[in-house]
N, C-alpha and C positions, 0 to 999 in steps of 0.2 A: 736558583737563579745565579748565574754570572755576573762581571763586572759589566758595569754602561748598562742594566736591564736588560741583557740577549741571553735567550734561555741556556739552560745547562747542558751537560754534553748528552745527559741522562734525555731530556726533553726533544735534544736535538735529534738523538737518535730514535725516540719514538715519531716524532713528525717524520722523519724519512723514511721509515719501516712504516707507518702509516699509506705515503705518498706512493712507496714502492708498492702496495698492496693494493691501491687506489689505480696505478695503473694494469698493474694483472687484470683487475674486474674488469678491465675495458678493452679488451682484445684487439677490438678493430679499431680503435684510436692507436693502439702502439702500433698498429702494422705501418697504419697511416703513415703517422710520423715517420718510420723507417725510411716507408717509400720517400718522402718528402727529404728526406738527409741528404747532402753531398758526404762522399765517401773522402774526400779529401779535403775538405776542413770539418767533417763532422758536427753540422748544425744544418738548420733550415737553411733550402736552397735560396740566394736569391738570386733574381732573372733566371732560374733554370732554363740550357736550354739543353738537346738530346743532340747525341751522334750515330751512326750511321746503324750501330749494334742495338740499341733502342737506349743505354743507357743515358741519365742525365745527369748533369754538374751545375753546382753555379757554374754562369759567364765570365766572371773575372775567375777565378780559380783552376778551370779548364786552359782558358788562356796562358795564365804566367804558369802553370801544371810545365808547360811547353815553352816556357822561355827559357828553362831553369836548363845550363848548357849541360850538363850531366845527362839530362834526357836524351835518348840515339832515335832517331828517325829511322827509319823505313829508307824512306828516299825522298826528296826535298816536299814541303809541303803536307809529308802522311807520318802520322804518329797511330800508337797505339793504346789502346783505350785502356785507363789503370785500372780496370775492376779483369776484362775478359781477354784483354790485348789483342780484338779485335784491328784492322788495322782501319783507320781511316781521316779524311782529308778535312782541313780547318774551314775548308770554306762551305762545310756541309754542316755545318753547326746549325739546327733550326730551335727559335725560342718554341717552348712547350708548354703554351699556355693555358691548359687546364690545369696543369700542375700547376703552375702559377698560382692560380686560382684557390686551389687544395691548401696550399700553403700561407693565403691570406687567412681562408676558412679556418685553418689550424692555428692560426695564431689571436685570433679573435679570441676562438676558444679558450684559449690559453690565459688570454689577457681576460675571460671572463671567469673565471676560478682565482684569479691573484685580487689581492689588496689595491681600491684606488688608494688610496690613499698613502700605505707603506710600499705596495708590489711585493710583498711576502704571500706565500698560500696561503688560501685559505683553508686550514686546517682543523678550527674550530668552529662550534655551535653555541653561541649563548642564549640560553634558555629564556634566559629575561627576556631579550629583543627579542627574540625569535628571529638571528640572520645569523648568517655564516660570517666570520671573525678569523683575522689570524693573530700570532703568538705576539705581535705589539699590540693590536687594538684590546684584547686581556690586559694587557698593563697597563693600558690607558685610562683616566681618570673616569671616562664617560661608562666604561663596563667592570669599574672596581666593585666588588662584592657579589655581585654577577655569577649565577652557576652557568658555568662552563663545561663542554666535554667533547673529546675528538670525533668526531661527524659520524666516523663508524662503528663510536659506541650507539649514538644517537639515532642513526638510522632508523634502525629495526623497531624500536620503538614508534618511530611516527610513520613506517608503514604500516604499523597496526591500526592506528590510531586513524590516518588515511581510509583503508580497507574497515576499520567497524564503521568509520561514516559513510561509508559506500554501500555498505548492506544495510543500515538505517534507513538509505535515500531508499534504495533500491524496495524493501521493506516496507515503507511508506506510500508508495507510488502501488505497489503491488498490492496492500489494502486497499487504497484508493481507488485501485479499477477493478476488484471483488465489489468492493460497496456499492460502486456505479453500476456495475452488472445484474447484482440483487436488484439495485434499486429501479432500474429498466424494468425489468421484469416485471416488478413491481407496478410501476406506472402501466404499463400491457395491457397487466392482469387487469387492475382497475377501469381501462379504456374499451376493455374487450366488453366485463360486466356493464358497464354503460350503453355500450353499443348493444348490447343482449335485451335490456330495461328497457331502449326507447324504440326496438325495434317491439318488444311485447306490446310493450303502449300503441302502436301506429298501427298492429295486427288487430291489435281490441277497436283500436275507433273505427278499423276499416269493416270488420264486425257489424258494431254498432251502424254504422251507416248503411250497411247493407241490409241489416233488421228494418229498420227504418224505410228505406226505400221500400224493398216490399209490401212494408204497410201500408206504407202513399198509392202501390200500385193495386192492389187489392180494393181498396175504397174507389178510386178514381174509376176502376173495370164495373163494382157494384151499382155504381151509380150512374155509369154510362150504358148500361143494362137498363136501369128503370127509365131512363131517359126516353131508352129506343121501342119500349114494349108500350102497350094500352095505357088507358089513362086510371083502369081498377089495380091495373100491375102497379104503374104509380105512383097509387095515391096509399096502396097496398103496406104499410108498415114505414110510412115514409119518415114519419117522427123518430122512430127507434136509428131509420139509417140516416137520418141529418145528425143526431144526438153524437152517434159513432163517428161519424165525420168531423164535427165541431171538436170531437174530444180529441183528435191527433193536434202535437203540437209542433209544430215545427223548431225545435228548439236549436242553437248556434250550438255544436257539440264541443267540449271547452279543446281548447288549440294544443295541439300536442310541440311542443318544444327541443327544438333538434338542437341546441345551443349547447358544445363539450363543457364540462368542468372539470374535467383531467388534462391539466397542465403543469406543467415541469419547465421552469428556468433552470435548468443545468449549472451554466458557470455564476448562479447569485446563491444555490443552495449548497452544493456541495464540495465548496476550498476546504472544508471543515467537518469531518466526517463527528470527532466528536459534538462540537458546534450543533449539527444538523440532530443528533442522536437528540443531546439535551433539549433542544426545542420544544420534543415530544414526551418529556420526562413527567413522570408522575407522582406523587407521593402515597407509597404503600405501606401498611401495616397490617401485622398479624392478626387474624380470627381466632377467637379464645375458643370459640364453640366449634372448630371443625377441628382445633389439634390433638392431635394422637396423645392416650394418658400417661407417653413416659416424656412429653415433651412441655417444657421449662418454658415460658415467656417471661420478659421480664416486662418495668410496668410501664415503658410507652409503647408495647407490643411492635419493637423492632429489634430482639433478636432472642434468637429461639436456639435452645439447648437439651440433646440428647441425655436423660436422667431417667431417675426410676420413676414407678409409679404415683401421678401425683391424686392425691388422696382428694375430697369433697367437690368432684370435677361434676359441674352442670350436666344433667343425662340430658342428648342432642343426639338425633337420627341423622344432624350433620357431620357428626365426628366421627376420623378415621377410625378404624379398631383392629385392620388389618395390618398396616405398616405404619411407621414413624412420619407421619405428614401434617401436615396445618397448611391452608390456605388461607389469602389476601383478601382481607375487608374490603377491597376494591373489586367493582365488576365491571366489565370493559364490553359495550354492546355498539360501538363505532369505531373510526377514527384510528387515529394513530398512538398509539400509547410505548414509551419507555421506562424501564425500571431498572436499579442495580442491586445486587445484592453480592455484598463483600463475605466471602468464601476464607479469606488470610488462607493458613497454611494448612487448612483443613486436606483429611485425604479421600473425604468421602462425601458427596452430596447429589442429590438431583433438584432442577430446578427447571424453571417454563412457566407455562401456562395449563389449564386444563376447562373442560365445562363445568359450569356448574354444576350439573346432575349426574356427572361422573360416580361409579362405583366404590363406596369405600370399605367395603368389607373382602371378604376373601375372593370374591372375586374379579379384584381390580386388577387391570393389566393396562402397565403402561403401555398407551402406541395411540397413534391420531387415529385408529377404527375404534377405539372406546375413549375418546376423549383429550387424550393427552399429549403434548408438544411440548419435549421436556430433555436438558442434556445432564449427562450423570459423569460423573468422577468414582471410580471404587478401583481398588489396589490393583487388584489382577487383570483388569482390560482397560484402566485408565480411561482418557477420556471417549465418551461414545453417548451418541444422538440417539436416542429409543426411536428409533424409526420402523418399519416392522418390513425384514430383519433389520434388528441393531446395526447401526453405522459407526466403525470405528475412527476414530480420528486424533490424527497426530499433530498435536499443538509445537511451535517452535522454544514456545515460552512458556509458564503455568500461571494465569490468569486469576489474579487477586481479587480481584472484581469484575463482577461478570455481568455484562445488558444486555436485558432481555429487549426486542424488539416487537411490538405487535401490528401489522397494518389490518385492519378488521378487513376492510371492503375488499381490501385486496387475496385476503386469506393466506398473509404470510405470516411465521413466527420465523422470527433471527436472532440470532445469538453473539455478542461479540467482548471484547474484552477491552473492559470498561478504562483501563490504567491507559493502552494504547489506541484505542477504535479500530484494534484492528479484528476483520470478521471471522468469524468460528464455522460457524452452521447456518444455514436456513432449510426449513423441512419443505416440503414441494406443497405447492398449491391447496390449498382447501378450501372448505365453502361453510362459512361461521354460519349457525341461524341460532345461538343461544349464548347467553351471557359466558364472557371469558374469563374466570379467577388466577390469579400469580400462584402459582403452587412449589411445595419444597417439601424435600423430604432429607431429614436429620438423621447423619452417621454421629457411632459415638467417637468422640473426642472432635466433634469438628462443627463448633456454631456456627449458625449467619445471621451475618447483620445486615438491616435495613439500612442505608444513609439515608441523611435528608435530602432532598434533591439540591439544595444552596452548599451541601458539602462539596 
């Protein structure tokens, strides 16, 4: 630093080699400016006005340009123009008021890059404030201790910074209307199956009441027959067909109920995709008696590990024996159910849901035609949805925690990733008639854990 606090020559020259660089970047501000120059005093024009060549001058400057007796006329009244020596006459001078205009526009500009305060540029960024500063307001008492840095260190940094919040939003919004989409569907499915139920029901009472009626018509003809014949016809078995008569009952057939219960408020359920997940959250734990005997619980049966053979294991006709799997004490026969299971940095797992009476010996094949709705992580194809064929899929992020989604009635399984909500998978449509278990299956070096759901 210098005497009286004004930067050094060192400093001085980096703010102007700064300033100079600052206008390179802006191309079409320096042309501006140019255009905007008088050539003859070299600054912003004022009152520009234009002659006859198109060029323009200041008003005063053009003027006394031509007073100055060294200048030689043409012949009385006509000069020529000092950029093209064009020739022409004073009284053709017209104000050029756009430029005008340009030239207020450029000086706003100007004056909105400078210091209120000192009128120095603004050259600096302090980090603390977070505002633009020039080389007094750093000395000043109010930004002493302050990290400071020339704007164009600083930039490129808060375009990054800018741009990752941008693909965050952008990111956010774009799970947000996946979930929504699922969840449409979702809602559909459920509206369609309702409309399927009450349309069965109104086919059956319509049944029912045509059984009925026949029967009323058949007695009413038999006995409009005895009516009409002799009086031995008659009297002819008349007990047996009053008995038959009296025994039909007219009964109220019970009311079939056309009233929907698939409804969906939109903007009250889903601001909140985790929010909405959790609502339906469950609390899972491991089955001792279906896991496979190289696999490890430990003892609140929430998290299960790949090991050897574990020795005095309960003999069960539930237990795996083909691969490494245990299913969830939990069985899921309505409704909506969520679960998570924290995967950390494991390289290998499957997970979902399955039926209860799914296959577990050698001939178990994962896919929803024998039971299973289930997404796998393994080294060589990464992550992919056992769907039949396997569906590959390319995650942006690798998902620490992973939620399973069940909608029973609707027959959807989803998948999403528990850390951000945002969606993974959903398998297409099905139609549940049997209890649903959490199923997993255990690579080595890589456990899961149950959380609590209040985790």
């Amino acid at each position: 630093m210098g005497l009286e606090g004004k930067p050094s020559r060192s400093m001085e020259s980096q703010y102007w080699s700064f300033s100079i660089k600052a206008m390179a970047s802006t191309t079409s501000t320096k042309k501006m400016m140019e255009e905007a120059t008088c050539s003859i005093c070299l600054s912003l024009m004022t009152n520009p006005v234009s002659i006859n060549c198109g060029h323009s001058y200041c008003r005063l400057c053009i003027t006394d340009f031509f007073k100055n007796p060294s200048q030689k006329r043409l012949r009385q009244e006509t000069f020529c123009c000092p950029q093209c020596r064009a020739p022409f006459h004073m009284d053709s001078l017209r104000p050029n008021k756009q430029l005008g205009s340009l030239i207020e526009a450029l000086k706003e500009m100007d004056q909105e890059m400078s210091c209120e305060e000192h009128g120095e540029q603004l050259h600096l960024f302090c980090e603390d404030e977070g505002q633009l500063i020039c080389w007094r307001c750093e000395r000043a008492p109010q930004h002493k201790g302050h990290t400071t840095a020339l704007v164009e260190d600083v930039c490129q940094g808060y375009k990054e910074k800018v741009q990752i919040q941008r693909q965050k939003i952008q990111s956010d919004f774009k799970n947000l209307q996946c979930f929504l989409h699922e969840e449409e569907k979702s809602y559909l499915w459920r509206l369609e199956k309702e409309e399927q139920q009450t349309l069965s029901r109104l086919r059956d009472y319509e049944v029912g009441l045509g059984l009925k009626s026949n029967e009323l018509k058949s007695h009413i003809q038999e006995l409009e027959e005895k009516c009409q014949g002799s009086a031995q016809k008659l009297l002819q078995n008349v007990n047996d067909t009053l008995s038959r008569s009296w025994a039909v009952k007219l009964e109220t057939s019970e009311a079939v109920s056309l009233e929907l219960h698939t409804m969906c408020n939109v903007s009250e359920l889903y601001f909140d995709v985790k929010k909405m997940l959790s609502s339906h959250r469950v609390n899972v734990t491991l089955d001792p008696d279906t896991a496979h005997h190289e696999l490890i619980l430990s003892e609140d049966r929430r998290q299960v590990t790949r090991g050897y053979t574990q020795e005095n294991q309960n003999i069960s006709s539930r237990r795996f024996t083909a691969f490494p799997c245990v299913l969830g004490s939990e069985g899921f026969t309505s409704g909506r159910r969520y679960f998570e299971v924290d995967v950390g940095e494991g390289t290998g797992w499957d997970l979902g849901v399955c039926m209860e009476n799914v296959q577990r010996g050698t001939g178990m094949k994962q896919e929803p035609q024998s039971g299973f709705w289930t997404l796998r992580l393994c080294r060589k194809k990464g992550y992919v949805a056992l769907t039949s064929p396997p569906t590959s899929l390319h995650l942006h992020e690798h998902p620490l925690l992973v939620g399973v989604f069940l909608d029973y009635e609707a027959g959807v399984v989803s998948f999403y990733n528990g850390t951000t909500g945002c969606h993974i998978f959903t398998f297409p449509k099905a139609s549940f008639s049997d209890t649903l278990r959490p199923y997993f299956q255990v690579y080595q070096y890589s456990p899961l854990f149950l959380p609590l759901p209040d985790d």
